[in-house]
C-alpha positions in Angstrom: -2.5 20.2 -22.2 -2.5 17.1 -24.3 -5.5 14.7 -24.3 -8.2 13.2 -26.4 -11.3 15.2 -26.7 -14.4 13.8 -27.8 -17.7 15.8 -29.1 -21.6 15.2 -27.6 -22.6 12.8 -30.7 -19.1 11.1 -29.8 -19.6 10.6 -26.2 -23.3 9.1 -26.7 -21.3 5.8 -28.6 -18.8 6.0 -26.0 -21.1 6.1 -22.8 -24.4 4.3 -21.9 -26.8 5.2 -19.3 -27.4 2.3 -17.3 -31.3 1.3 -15.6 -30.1 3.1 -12.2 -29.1 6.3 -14.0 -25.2 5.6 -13.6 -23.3 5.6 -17.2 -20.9 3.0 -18.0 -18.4 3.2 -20.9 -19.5 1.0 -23.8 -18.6 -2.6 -24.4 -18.0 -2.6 -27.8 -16.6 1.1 -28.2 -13.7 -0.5 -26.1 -13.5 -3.8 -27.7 -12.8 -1.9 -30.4 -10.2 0.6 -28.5 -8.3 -2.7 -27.7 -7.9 -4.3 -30.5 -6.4 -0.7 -32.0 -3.8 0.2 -29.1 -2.8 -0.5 -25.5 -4.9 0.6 -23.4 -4.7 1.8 -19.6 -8.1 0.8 -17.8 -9.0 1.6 -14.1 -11.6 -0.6 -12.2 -12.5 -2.1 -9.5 -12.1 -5.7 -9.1 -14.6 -7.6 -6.9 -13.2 -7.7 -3.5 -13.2 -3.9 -3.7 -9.8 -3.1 -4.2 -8.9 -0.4 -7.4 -6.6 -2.3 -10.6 -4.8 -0.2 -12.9 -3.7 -2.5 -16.2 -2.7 -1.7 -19.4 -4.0 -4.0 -22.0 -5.0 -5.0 -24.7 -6.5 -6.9 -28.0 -3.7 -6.4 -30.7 -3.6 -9.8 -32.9 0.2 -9.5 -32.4 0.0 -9.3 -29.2 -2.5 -12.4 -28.4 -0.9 -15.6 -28.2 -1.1 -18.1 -31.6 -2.7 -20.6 -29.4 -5.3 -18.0 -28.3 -8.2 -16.1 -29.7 -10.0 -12.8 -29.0 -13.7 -14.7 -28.2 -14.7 -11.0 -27.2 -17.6 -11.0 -29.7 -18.6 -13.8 -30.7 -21.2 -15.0 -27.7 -21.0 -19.0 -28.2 -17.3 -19.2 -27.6 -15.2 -19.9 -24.3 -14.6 -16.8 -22.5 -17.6 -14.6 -23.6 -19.4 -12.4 -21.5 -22.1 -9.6 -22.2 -21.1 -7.9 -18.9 -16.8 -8.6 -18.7 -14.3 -8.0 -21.3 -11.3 -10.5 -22.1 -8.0 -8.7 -22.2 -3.9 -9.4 -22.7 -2.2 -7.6 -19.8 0.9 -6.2 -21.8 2.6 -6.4 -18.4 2.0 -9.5 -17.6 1.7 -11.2 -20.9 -1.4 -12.9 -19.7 -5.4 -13.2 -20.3 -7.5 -11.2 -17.5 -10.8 -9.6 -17.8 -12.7 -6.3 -15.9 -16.5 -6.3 -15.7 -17.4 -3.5 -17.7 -20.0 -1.9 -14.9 -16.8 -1.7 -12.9 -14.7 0.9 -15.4 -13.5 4.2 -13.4 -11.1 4.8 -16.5 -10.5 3.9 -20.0 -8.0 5.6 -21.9 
């Protein structure tokens, strides 16, 4: 079995325990996955229905007329509670609320 395995001191930056008990993977843990590698992320969009997306934040992958505004909260397209992605599929911007995250990987 192949995989990525990830120790307890590991999983506290990688999880949070939200204020109903539930635990959430961190924003900025997978800002910073993003902007490494393509990523495959699982949610669930608003209307209920389950996505599956492969995305990303590479700088050669974002468009030369675009910029990552992830991080920086006074900037068009910031959020505290969504993340701004790349759809390598697609080749276009589309974001997940981060509350909403079955899978990151």
């Amino acid at each position: 079995m192949t995989g990525i395995f990830y120790d307890t001191e590991e999983l506290d930056m990688i999880l949070q325990e939200n204020e109903d008990g539930t635990m959430t993977f961190d924003r900025a843990w997978m800002i910073e996955q993003l902007r490494q590698r393509d990523c495959r992320v699982i949610f669930t969009k608003a209307n209920g229905e389950e996505r599956d997306m492969v995305c990303t934040l590479r700088e050669d992958v974002i468009p030369a007329s675009s910029s990552d505004n992830n991080t920086e909260p006074k900037t068009k397209g910031y959020s505290d509670s969504a993340i701004r992605v790349i759809d390598v599929n697609k080749g276009e911007w589309r974001s997940f609320r981060v509350d909403s995250v079955v899978s990151f990987s």
